[in-house]
C-alpha positions in Angstrom: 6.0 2.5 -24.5 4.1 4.3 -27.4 0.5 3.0 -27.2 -2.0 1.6 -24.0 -5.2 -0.3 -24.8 -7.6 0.1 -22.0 -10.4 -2.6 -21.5 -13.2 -3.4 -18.8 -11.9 -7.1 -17.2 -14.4 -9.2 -17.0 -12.3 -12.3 -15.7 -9.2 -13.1 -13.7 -6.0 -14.7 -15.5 -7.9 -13.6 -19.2 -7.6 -10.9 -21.3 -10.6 -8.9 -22.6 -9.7 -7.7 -26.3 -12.6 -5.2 -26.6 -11.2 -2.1 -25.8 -12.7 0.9 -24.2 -10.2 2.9 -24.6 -7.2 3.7 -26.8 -3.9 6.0 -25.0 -1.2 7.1 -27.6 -0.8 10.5 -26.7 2.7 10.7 -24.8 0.7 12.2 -21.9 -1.9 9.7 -21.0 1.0 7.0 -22.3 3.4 8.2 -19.5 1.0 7.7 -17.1 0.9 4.3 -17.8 4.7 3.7 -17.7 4.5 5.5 -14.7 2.7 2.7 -13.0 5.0 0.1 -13.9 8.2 2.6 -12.8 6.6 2.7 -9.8 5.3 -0.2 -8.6 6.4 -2.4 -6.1 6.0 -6.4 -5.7 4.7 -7.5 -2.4 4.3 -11.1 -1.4 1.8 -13.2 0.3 -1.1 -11.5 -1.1 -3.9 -12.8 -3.2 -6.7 -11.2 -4.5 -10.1 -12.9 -5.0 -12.1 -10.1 -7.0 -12.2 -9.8 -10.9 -9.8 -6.9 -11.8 -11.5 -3.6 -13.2 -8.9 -3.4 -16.4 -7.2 -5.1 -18.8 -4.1 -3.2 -19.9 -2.6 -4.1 -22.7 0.8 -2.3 -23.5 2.7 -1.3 -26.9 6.2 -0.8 -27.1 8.6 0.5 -30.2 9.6 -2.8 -32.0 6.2 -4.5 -31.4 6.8 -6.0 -28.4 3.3 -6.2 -26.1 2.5 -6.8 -22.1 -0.7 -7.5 -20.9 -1.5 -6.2 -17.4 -4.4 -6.5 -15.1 -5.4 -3.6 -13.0 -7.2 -3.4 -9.3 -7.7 0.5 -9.2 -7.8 1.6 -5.8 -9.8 4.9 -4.9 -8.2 8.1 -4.7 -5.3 8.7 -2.7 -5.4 4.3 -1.9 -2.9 1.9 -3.4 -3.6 -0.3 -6.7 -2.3 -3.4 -7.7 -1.4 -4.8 -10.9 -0.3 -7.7 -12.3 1.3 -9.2 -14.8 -1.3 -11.9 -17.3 2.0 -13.9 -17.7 2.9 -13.9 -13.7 -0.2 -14.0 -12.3 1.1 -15.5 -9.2 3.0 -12.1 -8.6 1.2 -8.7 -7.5 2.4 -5.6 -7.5 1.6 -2.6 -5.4 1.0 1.0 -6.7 1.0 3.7 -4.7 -1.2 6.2 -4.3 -0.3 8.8 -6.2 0.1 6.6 -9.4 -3.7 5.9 -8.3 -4.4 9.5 -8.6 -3.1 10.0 -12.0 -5.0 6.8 -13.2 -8.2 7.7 -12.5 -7.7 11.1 -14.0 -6.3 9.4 -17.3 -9.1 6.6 -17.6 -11.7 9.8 -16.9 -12.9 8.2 -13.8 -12.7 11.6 -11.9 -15.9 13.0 -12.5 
């Protein structure tokens, strides 16, 4: 992963391309590949609420993922999921959380 493009959601199952923010320092860009390394699918679950981010995700080659992103509070789970596989949600724990918030400067 070499770049992250961070944008407000402001719909389940669609993408918002107006981004807020732009990650390419290695970093902030870890942080992100972090949260996929780390997540975990659970089942049963569905989530009603619009997401708070869209993520959209560069890799070498030009491949791209687009992600949607339920950011917990501190030290509480997230859940993301995948705009392609909506239908599946993955849960992030809380540390990956943590480090989230202090990437997207939501610590203050």
């Amino acid at each position: 992963m070499e770049r992250v493009i961070v944008a407000e959601s402001k719909l389940r199952e669609r993408f918002n391309s107006e981004p807020v923010l732009d990650f390419s320092d290695s970093e902030q860009v870890r942080v992100f590949a972090e949260m996929l390394r780390s997540s975990e699918e659970i089942e049963g679950i569905e989530i009603e609420v619009a997401p708070d981010f869209d993520l959209m995700l560069h890799y070498k080659g030009g491949e791209q993922e687009c992600y949607q992103l339920w950011l917990g509070q501190p030290n509480r789970p997230s859940a993301i999921t995948k705009l392609e596989r909506t239908d599946v949600i993955w849960k992030l724990p809380e540390h990956t959380t943590n480090r989230l918030i202090d990437v997207l400067g939501l610590n203050t």
